[in-house]
N, CA, C and O atoms as a GROMACS GRO file, in nm:
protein
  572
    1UNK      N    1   1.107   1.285  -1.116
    1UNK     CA    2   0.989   1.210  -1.156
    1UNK      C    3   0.982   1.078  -1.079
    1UNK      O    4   0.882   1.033  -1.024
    2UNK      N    5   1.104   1.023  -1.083
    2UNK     CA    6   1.103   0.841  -0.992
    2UNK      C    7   1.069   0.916  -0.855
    2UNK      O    8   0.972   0.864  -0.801
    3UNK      N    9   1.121   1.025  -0.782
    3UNK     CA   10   1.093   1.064  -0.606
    3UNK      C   11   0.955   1.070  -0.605
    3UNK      O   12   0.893   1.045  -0.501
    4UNK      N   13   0.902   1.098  -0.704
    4UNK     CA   14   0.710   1.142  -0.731
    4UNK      C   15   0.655   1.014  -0.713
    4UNK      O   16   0.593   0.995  -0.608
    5UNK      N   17   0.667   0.922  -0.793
    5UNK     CA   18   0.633   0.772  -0.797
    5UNK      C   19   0.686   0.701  -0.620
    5UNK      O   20   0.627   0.638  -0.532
    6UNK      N   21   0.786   0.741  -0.633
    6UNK     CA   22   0.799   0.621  -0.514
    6UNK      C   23   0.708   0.742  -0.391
    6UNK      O   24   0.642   0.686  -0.304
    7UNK      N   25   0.710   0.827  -0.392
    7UNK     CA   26   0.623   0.897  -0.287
    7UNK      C   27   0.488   0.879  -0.246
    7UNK      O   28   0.430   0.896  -0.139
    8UNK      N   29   0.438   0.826  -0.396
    8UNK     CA   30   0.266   0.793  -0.421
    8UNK      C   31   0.313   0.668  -0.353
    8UNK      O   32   0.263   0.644  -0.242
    9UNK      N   33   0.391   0.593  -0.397
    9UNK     CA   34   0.426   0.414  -0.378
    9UNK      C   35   0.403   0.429  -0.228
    9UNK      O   36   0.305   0.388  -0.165
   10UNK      N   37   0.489   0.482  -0.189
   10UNK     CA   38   0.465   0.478   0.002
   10UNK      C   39   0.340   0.528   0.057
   10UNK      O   40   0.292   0.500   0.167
   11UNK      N   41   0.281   0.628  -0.056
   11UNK     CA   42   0.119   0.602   0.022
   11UNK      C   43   0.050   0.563   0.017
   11UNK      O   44  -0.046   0.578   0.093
   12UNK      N   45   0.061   0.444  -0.129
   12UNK     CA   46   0.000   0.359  -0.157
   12UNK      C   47   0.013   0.253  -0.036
   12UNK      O   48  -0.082   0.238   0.041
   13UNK      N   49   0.091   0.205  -0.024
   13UNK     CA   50   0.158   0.084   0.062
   13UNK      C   51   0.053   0.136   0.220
   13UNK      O   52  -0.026   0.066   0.283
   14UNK      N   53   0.091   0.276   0.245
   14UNK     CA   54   0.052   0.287   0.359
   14UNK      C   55  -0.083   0.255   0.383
   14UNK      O   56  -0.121   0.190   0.480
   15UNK      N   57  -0.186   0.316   0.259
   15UNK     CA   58  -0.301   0.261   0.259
   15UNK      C   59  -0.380   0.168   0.266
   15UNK      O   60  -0.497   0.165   0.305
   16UNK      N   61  -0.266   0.040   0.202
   16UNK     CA   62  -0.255  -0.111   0.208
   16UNK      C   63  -0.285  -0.123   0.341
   16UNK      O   64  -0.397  -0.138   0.391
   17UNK      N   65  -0.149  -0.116   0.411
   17UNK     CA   66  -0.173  -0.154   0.547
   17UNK      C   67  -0.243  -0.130   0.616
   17UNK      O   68  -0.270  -0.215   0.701
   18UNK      N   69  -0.317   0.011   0.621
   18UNK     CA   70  -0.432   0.039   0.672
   18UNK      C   71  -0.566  -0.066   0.641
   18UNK      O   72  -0.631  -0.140   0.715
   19UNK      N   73  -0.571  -0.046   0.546
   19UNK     CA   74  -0.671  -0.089   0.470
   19UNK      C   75  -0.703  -0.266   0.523
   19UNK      O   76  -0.786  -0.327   0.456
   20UNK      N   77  -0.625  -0.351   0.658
   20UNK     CA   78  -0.620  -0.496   0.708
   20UNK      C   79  -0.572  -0.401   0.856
   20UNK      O   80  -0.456  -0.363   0.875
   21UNK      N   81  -0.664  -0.380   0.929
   21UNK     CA   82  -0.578  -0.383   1.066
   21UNK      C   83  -0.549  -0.523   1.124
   21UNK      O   84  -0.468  -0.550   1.212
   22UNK      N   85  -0.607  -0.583   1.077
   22UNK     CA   86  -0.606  -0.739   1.162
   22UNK      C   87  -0.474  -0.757   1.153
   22UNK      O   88  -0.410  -0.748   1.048
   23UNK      N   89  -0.413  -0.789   1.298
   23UNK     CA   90  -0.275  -0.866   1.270
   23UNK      C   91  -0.128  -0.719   1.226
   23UNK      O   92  -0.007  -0.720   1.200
   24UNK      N   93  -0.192  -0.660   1.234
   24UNK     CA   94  -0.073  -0.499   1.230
   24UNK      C   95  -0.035  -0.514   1.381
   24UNK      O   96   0.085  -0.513   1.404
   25UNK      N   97  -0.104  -0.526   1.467
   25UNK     CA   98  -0.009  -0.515   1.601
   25UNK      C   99  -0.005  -0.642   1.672
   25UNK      O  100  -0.098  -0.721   1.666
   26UNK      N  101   0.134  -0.670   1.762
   26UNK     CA  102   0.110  -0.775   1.801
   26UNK      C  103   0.119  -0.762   1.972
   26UNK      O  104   0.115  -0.650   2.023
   27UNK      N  105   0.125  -0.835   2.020
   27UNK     CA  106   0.118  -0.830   2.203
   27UNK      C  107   0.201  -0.714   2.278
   27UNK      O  108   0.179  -0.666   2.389
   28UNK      N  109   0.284  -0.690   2.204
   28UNK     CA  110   0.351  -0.606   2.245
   28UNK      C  111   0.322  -0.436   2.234
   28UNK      O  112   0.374  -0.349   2.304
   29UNK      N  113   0.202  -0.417   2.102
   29UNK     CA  114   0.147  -0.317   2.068
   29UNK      C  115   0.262  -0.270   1.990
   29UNK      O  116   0.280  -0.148   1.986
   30UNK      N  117   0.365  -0.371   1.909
   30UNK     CA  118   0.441  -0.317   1.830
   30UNK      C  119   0.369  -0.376   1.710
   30UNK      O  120   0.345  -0.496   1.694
   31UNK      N  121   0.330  -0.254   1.608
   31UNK     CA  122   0.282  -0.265   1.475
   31UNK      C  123   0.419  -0.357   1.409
   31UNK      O  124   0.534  -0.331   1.443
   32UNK      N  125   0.374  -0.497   1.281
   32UNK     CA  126   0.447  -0.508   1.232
   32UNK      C  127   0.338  -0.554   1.096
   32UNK      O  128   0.216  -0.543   1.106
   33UNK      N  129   0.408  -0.609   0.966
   33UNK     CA  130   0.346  -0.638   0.872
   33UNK      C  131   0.273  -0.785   0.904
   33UNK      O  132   0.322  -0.885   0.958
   34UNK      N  133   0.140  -0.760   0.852
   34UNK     CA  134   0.050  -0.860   0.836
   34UNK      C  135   0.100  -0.970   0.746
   34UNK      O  136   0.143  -0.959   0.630
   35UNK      N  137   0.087  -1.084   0.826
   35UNK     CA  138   0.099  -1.231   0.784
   35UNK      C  139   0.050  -1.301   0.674
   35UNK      O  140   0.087  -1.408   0.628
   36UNK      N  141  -0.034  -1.232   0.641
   36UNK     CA  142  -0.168  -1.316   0.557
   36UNK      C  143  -0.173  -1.187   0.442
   36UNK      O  144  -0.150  -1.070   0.471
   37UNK      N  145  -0.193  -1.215   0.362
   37UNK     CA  146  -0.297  -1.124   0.208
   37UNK      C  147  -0.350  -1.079   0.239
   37UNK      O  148  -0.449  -1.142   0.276
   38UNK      N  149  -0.353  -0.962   0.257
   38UNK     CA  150  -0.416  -0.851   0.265
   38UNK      C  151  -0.542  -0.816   0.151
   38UNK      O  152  -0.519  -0.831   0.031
   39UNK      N  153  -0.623  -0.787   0.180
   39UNK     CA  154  -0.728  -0.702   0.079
   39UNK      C  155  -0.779  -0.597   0.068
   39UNK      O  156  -0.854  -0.579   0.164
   40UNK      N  157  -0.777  -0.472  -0.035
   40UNK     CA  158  -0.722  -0.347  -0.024
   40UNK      C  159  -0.875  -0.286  -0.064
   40UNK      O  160  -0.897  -0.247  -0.179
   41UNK      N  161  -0.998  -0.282   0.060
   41UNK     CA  162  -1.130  -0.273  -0.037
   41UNK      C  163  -1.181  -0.160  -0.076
   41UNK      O  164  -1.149  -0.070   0.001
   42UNK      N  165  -1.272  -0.112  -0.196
   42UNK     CA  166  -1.281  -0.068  -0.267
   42UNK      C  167  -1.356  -0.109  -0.435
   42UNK      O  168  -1.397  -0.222  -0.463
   43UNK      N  169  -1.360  -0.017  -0.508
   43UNK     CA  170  -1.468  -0.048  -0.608
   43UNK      C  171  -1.420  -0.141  -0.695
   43UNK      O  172  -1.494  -0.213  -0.763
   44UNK      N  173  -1.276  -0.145  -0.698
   44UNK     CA  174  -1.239  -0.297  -0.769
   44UNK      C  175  -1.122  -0.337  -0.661
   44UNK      O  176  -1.003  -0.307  -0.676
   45UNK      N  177  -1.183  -0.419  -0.534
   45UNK     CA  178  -1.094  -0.446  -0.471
   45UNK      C  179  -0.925  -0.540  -0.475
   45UNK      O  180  -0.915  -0.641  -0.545
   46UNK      N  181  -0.817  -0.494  -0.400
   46UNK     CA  182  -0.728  -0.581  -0.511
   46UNK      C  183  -0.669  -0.655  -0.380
   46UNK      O  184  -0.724  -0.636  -0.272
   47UNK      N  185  -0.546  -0.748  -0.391
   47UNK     CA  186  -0.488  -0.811  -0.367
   47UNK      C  187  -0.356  -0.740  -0.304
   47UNK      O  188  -0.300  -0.656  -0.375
   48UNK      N  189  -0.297  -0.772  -0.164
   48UNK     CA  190  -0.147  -0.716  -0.160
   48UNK      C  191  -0.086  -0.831  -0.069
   48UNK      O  192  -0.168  -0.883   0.007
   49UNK      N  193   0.036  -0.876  -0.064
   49UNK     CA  194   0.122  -0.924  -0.033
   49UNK      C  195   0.224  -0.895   0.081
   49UNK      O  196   0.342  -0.901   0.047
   50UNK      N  197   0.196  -0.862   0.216
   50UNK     CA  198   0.339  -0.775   0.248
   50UNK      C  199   0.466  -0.925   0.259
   50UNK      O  200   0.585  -0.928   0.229
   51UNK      N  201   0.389  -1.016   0.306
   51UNK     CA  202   0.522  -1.144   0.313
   51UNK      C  203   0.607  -1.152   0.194
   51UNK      O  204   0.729  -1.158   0.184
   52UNK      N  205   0.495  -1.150   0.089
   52UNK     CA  206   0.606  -1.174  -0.056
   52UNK      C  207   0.713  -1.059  -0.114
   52UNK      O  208   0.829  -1.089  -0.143
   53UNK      N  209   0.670  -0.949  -0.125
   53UNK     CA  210   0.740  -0.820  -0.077
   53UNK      C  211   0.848  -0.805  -0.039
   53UNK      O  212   0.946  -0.768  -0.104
   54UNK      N  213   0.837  -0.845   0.120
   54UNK     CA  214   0.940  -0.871   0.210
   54UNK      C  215   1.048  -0.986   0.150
   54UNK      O  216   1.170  -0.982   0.137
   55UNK      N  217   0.970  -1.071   0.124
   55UNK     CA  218   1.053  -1.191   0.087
   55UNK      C  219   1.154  -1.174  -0.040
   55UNK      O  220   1.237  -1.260  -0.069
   56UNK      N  221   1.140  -1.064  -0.104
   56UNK     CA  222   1.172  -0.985  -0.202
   56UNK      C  223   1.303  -0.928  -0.174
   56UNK      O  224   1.402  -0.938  -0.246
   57UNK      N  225   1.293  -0.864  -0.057
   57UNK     CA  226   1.400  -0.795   0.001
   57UNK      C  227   1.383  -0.630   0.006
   57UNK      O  228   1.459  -0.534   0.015
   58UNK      N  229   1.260  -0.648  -0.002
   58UNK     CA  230   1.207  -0.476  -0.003
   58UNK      C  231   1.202  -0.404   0.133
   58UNK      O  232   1.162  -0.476   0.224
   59UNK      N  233   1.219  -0.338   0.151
   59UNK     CA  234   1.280  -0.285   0.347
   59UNK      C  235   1.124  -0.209   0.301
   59UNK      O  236   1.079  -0.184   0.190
   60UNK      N  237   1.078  -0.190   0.417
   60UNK     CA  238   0.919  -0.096   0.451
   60UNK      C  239   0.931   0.020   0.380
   60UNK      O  240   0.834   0.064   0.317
   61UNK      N  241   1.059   0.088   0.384
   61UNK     CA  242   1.064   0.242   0.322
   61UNK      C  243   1.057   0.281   0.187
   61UNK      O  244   1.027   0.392   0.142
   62UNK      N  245   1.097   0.150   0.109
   62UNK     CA  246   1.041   0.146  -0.024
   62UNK      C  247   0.932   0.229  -0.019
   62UNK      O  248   0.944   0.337  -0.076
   63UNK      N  249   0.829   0.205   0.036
   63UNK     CA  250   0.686   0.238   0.021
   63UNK      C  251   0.613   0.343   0.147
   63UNK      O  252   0.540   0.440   0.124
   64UNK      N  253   0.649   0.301   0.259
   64UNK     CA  254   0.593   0.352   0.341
   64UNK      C  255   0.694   0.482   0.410
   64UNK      O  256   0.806   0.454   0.453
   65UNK      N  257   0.644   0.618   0.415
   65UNK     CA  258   0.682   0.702   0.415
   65UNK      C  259   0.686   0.816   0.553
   65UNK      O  260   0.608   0.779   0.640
   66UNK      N  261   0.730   0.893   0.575
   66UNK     CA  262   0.684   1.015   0.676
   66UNK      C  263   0.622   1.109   0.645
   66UNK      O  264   0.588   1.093   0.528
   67UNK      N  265   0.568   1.251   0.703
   67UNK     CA  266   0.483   1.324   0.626
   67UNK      C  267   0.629   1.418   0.540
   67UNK      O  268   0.605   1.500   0.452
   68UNK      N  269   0.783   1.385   0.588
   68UNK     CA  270   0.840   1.483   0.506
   68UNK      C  271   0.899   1.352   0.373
   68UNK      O  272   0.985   1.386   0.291
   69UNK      N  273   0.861   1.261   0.372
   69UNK     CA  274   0.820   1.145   0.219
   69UNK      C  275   0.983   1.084   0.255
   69UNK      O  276   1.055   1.024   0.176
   70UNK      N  277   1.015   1.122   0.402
   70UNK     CA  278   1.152   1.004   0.441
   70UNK      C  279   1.104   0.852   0.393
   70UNK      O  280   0.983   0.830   0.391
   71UNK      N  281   1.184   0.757   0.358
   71UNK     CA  282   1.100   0.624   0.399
   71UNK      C  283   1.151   0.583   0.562
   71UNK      O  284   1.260   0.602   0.616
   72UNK      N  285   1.037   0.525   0.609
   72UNK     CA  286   1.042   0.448   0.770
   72UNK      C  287   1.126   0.311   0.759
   72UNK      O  288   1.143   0.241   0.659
   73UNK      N  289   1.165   0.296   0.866
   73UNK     CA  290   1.206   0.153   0.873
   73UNK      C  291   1.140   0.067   0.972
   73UNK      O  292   1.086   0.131   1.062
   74UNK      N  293   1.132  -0.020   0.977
   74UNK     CA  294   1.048  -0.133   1.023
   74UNK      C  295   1.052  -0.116   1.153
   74UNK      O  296   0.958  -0.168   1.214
   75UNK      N  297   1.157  -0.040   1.236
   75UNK     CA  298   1.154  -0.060   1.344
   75UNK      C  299   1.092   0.094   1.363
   75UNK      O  300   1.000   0.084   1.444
   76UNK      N  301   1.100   0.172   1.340
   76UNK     CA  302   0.978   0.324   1.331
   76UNK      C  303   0.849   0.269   1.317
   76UNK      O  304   0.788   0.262   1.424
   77UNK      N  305   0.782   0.221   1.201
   77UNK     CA  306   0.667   0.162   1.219
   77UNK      C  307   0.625   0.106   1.319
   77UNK      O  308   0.516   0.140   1.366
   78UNK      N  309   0.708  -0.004   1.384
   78UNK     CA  310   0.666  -0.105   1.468
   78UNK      C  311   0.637  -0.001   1.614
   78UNK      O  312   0.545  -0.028   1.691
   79UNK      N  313   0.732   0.124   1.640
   79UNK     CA  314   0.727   0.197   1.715
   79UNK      C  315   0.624   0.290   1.704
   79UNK      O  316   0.599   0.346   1.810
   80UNK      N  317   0.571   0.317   1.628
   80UNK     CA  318   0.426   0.399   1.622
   80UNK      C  319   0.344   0.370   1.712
   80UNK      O  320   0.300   0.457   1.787
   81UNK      N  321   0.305   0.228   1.726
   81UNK     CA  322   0.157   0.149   1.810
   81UNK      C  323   0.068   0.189   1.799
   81UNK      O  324  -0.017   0.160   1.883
   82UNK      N  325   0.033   0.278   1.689
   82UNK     CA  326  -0.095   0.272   1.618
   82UNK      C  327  -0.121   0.298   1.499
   82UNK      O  328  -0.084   0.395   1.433
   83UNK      N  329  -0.208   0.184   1.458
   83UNK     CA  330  -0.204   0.209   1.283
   83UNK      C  331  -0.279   0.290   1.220
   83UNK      O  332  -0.278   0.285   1.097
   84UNK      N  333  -0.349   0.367   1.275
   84UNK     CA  334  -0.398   0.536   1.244
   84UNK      C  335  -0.272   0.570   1.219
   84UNK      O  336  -0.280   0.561   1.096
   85UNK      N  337  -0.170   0.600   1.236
   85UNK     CA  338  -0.091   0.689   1.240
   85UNK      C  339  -0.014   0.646   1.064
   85UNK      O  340   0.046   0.720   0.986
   86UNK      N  341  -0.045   0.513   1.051
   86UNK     CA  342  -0.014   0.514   0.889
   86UNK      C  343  -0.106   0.513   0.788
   86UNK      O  344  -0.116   0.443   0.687
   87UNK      N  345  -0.171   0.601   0.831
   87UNK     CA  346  -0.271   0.622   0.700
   87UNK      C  347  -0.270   0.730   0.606
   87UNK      O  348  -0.236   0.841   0.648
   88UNK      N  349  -0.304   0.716   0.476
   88UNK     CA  350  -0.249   0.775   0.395
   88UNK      C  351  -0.328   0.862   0.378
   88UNK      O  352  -0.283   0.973   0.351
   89UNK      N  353  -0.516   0.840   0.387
   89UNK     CA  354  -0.539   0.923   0.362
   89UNK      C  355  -0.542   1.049   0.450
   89UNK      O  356  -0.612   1.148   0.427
   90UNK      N  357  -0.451   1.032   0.564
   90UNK     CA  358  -0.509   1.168   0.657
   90UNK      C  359  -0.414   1.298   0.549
   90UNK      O  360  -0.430   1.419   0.565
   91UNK      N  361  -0.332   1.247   0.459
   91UNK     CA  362  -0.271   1.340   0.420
   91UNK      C  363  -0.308   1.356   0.224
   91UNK      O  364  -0.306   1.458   0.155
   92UNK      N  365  -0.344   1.182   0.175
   92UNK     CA  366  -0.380   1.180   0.072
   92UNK      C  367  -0.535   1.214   0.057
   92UNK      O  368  -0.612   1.119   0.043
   93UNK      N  369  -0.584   1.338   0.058
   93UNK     CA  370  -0.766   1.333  -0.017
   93UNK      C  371  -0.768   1.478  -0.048
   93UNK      O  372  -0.682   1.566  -0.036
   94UNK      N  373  -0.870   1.479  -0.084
   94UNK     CA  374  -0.914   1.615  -0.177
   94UNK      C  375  -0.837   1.777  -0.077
   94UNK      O  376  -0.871   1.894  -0.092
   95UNK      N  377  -0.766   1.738  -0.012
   95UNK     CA  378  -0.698   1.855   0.028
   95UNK      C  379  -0.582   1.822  -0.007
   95UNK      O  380  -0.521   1.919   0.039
   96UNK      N  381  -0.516   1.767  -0.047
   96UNK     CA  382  -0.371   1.749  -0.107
   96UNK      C  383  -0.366   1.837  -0.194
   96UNK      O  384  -0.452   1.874  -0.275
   97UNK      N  385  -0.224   1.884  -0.168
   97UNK     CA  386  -0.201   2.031  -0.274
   97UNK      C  387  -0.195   1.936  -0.441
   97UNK      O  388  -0.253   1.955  -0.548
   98UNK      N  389  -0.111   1.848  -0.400
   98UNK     CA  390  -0.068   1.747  -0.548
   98UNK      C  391  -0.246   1.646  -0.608
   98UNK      O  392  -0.297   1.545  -0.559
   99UNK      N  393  -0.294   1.738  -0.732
   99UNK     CA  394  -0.376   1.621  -0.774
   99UNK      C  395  -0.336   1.514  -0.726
   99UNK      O  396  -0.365   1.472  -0.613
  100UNK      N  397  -0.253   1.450  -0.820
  100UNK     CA  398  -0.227   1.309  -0.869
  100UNK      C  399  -0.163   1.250  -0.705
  100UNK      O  400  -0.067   1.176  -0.685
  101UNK      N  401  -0.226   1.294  -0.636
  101UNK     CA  402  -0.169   1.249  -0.478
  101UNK      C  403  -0.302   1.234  -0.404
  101UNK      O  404  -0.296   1.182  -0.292
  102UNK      N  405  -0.408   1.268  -0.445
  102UNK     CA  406  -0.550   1.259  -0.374
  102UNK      C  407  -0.630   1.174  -0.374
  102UNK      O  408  -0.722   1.183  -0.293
  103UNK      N  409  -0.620   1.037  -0.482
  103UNK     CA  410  -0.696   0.909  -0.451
  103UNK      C  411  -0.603   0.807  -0.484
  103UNK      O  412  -0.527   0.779  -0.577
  104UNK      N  413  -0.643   0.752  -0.353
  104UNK     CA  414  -0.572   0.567  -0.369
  104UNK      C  415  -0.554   0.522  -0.496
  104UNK      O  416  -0.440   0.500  -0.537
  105UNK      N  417  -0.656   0.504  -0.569
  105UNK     CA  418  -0.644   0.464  -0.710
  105UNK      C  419  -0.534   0.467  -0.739
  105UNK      O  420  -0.461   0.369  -0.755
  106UNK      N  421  -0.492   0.636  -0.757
  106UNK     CA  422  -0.387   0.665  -0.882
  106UNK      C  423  -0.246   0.700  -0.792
  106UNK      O  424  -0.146   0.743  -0.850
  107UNK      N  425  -0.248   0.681  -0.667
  107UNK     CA  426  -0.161   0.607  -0.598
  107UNK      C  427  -0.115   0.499  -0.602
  107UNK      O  428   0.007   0.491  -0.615
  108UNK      N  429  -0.182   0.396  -0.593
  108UNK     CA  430  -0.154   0.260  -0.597
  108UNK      C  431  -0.086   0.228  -0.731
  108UNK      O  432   0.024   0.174  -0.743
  109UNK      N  433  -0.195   0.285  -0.864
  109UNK     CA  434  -0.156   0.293  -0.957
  109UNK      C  435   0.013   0.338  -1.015
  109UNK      O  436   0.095   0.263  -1.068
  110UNK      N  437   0.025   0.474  -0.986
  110UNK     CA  438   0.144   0.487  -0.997
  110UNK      C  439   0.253   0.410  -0.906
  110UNK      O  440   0.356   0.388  -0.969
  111UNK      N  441   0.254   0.374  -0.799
  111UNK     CA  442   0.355   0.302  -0.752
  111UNK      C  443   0.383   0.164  -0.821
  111UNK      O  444   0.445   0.142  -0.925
  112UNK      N  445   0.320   0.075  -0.737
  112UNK     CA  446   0.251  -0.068  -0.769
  112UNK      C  447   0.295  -0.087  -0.885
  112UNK      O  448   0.398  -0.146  -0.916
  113UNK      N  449   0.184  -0.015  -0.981
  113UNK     CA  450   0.195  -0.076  -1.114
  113UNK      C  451   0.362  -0.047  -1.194
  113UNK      O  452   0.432  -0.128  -1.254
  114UNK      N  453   0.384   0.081  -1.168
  114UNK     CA  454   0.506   0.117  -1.214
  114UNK      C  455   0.643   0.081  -1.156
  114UNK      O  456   0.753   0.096  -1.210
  115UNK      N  457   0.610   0.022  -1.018
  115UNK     CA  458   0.764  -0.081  -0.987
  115UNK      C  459   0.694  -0.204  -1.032
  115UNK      O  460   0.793  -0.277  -1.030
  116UNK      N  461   0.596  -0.284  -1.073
  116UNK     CA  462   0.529  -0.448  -1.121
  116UNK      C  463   0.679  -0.423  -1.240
  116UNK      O  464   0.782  -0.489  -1.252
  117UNK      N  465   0.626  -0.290  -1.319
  117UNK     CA  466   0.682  -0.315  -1.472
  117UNK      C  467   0.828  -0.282  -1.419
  117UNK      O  468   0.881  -0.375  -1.359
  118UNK      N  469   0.913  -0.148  -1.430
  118UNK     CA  470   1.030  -0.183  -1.404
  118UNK      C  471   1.124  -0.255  -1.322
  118UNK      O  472   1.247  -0.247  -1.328
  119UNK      N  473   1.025  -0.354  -1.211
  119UNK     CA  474   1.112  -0.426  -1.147
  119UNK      C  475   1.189  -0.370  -1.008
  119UNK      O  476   1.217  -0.255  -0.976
  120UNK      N  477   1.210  -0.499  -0.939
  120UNK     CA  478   1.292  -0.422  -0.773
  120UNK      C  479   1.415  -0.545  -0.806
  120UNK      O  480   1.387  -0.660  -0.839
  121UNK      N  481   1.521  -0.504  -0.794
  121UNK     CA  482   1.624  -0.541  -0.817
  121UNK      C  483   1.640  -0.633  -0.874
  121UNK      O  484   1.702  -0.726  -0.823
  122UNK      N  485   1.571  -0.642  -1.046
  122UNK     CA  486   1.581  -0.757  -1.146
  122UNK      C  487   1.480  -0.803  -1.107
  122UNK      O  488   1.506  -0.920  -1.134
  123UNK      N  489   1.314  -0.809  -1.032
  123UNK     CA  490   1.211  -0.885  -1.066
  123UNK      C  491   1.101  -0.847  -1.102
  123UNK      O  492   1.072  -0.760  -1.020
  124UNK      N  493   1.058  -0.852  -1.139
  124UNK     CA  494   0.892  -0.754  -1.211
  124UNK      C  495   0.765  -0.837  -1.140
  124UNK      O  496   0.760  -0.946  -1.084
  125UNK      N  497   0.693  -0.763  -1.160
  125UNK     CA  498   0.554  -0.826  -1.072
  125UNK      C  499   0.462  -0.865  -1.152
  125UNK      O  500   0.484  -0.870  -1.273
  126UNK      N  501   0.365  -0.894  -1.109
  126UNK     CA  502   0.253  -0.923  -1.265
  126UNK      C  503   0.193  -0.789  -1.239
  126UNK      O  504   0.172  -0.726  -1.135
  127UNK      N  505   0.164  -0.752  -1.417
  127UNK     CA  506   0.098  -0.630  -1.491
  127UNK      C  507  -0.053  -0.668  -1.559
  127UNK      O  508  -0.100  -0.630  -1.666
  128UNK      N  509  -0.091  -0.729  -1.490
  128UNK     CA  510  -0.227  -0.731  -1.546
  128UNK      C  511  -0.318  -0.758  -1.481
  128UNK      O  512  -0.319  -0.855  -1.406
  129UNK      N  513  -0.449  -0.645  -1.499
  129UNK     CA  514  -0.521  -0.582  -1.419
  129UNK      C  515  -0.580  -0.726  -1.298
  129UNK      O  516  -0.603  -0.706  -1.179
  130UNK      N  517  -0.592  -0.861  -1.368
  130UNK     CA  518  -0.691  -0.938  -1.274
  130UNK      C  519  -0.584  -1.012  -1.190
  130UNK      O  520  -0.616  -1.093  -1.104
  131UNK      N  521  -0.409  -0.969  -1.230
  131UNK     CA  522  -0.306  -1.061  -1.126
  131UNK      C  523  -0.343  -0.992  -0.984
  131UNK      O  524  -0.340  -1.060  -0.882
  132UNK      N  525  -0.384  -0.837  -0.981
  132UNK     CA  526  -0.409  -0.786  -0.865
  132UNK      C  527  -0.536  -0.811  -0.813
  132UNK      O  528  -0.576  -0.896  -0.733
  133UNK      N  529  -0.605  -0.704  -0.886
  133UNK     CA  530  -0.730  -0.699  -0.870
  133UNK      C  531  -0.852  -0.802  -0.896
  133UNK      O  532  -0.879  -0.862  -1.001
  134UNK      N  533  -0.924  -0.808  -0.763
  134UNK     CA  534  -1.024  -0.930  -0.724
  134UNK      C  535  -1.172  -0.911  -0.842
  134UNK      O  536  -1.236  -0.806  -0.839
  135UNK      N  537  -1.199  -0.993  -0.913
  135UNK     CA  538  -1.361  -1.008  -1.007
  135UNK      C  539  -1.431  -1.032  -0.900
  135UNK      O  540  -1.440  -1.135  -0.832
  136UNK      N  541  -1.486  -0.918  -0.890
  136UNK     CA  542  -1.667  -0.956  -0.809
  136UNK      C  543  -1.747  -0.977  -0.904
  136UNK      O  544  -1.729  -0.945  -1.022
  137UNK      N  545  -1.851  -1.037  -0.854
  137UNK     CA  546  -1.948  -1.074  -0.874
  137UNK      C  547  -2.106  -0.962  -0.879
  137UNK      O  548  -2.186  -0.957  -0.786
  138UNK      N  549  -2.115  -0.894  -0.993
  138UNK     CA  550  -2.251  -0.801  -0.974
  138UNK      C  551  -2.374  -0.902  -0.998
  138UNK      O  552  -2.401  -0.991  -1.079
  139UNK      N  553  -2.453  -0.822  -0.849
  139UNK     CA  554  -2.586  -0.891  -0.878
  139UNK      C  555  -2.682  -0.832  -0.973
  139UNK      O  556  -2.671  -0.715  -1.010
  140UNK      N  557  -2.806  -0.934  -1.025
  140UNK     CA  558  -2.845  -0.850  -1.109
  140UNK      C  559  -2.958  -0.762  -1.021
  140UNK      O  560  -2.973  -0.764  -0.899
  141UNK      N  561  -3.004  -0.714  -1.081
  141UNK     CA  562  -3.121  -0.586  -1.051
  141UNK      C  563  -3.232  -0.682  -1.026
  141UNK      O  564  -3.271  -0.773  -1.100
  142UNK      N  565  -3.284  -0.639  -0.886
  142UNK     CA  566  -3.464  -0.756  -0.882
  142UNK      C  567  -3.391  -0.898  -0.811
  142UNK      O  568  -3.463  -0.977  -0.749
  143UNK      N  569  -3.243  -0.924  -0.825
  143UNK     CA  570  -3.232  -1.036  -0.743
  143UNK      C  571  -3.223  -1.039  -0.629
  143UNK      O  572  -3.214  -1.147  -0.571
   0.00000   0.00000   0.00000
């Protein structure tokens, strides 16, 4: 059940990173993690962190995965040189044999939220829906 979770977790993550190319590669055309907050968009767009993460002591493979759900290490990623190549959904969408593997949502969801609560080596994340996720603003109708 935890290999299931952290499997979604790494395609969650991967989606993350997709989801900001800005700043994934640098002069060298070696992909590395984005500097800045990331924003993961979507119908309730959220918030991701890779500096704080890192700063955590979380190695890339936590999350980010191969298609046989190895985790990568930073220096595999960086060796890709292109960030197509970490995207989740070429493998996460309505052709995934696994439901609960076919939308970001309940990807993100299951990872994310379920290491926030039990924690990465003694620290927990925030669990509540607006620590992640961004309040837009709906306009009204006629404005």
């Amino acid at each position: 059940m935890r290999k299931k979770f952290f499997g979604m977790g790494a395609a969650a993550v991967v989606f993350i990173a997709i989801g900001s190319l800005a700043g994934l590669v640098n002069a060298d055309n070696a992909m590395q993690a984005p500097a800045e907050e990331i924003v993961i968009e979507g119908k309730k767009p959220a918030r991701f962190s890779h500096p704080l993460h890192l700063e955590m002591g979380m190695d890339c493979g936590v999350c980010h995965h191969d298609q046989e759900h190895q985790p990568l290490t930073a220096e595999a990623i960086a060796a890709l040189g292109d960030p197509g190549k970490l995207s989740c959904v070429s493998c996460h969408n309505s052709e995934h044999p696994d439901k609960d593997l076919q939308k970001a949502k309940d990807i993100f969801h299951a990872n994310c939220k379920t290491c926030h609560e039990e924690g990465y080596e003694g620290k927990n994340g925030p669990t509540k829906c607006t620590d992640c996720h961004i309040k837009t603003k709906k306009a009204l109708e006629g404005c």
